[in-house]
C-alpha positions as CSV (number, residue, x, y, z in Angstrom):
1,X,-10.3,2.1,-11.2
2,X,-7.3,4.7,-11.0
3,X,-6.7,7.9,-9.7
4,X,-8.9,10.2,-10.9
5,X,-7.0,13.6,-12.9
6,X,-8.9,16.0,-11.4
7,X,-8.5,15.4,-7.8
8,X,-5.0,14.6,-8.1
9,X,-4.1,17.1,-10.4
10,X,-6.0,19.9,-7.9
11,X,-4.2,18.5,-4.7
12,X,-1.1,17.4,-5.9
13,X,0.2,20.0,-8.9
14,X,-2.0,23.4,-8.8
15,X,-2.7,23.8,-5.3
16,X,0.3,22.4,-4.2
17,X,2.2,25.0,-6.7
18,X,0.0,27.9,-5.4
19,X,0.7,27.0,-1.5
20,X,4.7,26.5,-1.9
21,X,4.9,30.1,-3.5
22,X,1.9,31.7,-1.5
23,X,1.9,30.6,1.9
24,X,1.6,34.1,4.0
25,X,-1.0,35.4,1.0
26,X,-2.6,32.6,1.5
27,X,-2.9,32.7,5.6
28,X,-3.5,36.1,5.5
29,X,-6.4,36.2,3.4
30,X,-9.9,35.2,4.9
31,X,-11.3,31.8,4.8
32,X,-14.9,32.7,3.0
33,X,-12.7,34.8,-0.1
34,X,-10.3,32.0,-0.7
35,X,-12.9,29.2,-0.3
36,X,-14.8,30.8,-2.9
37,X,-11.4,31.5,-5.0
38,X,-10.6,27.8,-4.2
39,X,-13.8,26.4,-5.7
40,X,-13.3,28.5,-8.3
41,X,-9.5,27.3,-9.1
42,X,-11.2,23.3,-8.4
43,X,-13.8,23.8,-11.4
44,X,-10.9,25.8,-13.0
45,X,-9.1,22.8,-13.2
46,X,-12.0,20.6,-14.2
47,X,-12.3,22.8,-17.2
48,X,-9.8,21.3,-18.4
49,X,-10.1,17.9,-18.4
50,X,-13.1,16.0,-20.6
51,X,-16.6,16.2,-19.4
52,X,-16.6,13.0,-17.7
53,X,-13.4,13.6,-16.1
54,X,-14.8,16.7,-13.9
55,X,-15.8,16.2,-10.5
56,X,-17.8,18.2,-8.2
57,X,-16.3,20.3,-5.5
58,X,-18.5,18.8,-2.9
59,X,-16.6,18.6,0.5
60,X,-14.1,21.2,-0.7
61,X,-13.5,23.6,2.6
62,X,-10.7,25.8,4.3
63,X,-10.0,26.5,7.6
64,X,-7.6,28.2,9.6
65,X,-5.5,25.6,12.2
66,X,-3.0,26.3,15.0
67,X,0.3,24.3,14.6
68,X,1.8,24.6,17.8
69,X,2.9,28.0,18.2
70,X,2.1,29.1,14.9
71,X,-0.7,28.6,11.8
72,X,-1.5,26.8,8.9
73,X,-4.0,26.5,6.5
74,X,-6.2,23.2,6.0
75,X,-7.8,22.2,3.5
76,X,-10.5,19.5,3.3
77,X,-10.6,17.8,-0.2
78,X,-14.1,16.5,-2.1
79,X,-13.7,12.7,-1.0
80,X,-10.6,10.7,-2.1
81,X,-11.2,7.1,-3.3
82,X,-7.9,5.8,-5.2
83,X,-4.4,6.2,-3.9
84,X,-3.0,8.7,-4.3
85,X,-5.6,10.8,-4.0
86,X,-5.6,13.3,-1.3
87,X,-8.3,13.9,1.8
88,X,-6.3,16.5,3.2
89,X,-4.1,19.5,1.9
90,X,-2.2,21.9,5.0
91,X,0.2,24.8,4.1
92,X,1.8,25.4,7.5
93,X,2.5,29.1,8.2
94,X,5.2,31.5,7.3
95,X,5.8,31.3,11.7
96,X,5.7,27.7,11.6
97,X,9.7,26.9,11.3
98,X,10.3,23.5,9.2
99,X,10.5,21.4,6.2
100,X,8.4,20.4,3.8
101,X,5.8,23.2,3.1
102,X,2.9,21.5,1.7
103,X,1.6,18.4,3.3
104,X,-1.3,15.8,2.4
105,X,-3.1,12.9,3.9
106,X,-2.8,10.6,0.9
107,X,-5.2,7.5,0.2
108,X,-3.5,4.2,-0.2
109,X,-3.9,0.7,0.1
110,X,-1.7,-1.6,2.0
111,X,-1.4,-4.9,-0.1
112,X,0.2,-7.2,2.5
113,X,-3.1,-6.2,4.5
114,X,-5.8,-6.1,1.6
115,X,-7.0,-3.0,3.3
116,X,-7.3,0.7,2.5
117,X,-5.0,3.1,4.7
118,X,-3.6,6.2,4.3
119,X,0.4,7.7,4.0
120,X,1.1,11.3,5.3
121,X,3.2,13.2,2.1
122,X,4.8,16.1,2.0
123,X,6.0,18.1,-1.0
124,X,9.0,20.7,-1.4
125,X,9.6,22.4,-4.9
126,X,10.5,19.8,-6.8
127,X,9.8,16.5,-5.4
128,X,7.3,14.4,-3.4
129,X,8.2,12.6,0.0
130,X,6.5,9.6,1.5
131,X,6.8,10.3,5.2
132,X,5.2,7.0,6.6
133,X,2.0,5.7,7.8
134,X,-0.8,8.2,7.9
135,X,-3.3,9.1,10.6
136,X,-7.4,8.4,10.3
137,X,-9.2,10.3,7.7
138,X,-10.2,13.1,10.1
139,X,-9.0,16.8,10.1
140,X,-8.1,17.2,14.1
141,X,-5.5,13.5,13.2
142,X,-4.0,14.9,10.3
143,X,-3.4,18.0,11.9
144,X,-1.7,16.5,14.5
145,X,-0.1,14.3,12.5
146,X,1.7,17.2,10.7
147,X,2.4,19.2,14.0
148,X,4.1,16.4,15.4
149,X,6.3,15.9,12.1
150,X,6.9,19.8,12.5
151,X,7.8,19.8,16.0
């Protein structure tokens, strides 16, 4: 099976594009509203893709995060199966100093290994950067992850 164009296309192109020009919006709003707005955007894109293409939000949630000395927003994708798919999305803060903007726990598979791991990416505006092994699939690792690679 291959990626699937809904999840990627939600984590990877119209989120991602939302984040990198709406970061402080997007802080400063509160986490109920732009759950629901994010839902809304994650059918949205659905919509456009053929029936059996769509996938449910199930999983999708927001939630404020402290980056060291500043904030960020996470964002816990519906489950990602095929690389590279993302189980994680964070937009660090407008007070959070550093590059890239837009940073996600990608799924991938490690073929010297034969085993499923994961690769820690970051976007800017126009391209996508691989920036090394990945933590665990869990929100607190990720988080860290990306506060280290901040700091």
């Amino acid at each position: 099976m291959s990626t699937r164009q809904h999840h990627y296309r939600f984590a990877h192109v119209i989120f991602r594009s939302i984040a990198l020009r709406n970061a402080a919006e997007l802080l400063a709003a509160p986490v109920d509203e732009l759950t629901a707005a994010t839902a809304d955007m994650w059918v949205g894109v659905g919509a456009r893709l053929p029936e059996e293409e769509r996938l449910p939000a199930d999983g999708l949630a927001l939630s404020h995060v402290r980056l060291g000395a500043g904030s960020g927003l996470l964002v816990c994708l519906p489950p990602a199966l095929y690389p590279p798919e993302a189980h994680f999305a964070l937009v660090p803060g407008p007070d959070v100093p550093g590059e890239p903007r837009y940073f996600v726990l990608e799924e991938s598979f490690d073929v010297l290994a034969r085993t499923r791991t994961t690769v820690l990416g970051g976007w800017t505006e126009d391209s996508h950067l691989n920036l090394g092994p990945g933590s665990i699939v869990a929100a607190d690792a990720f988080v860290a992850a990306v506060a280290a690679r901040l700091s």
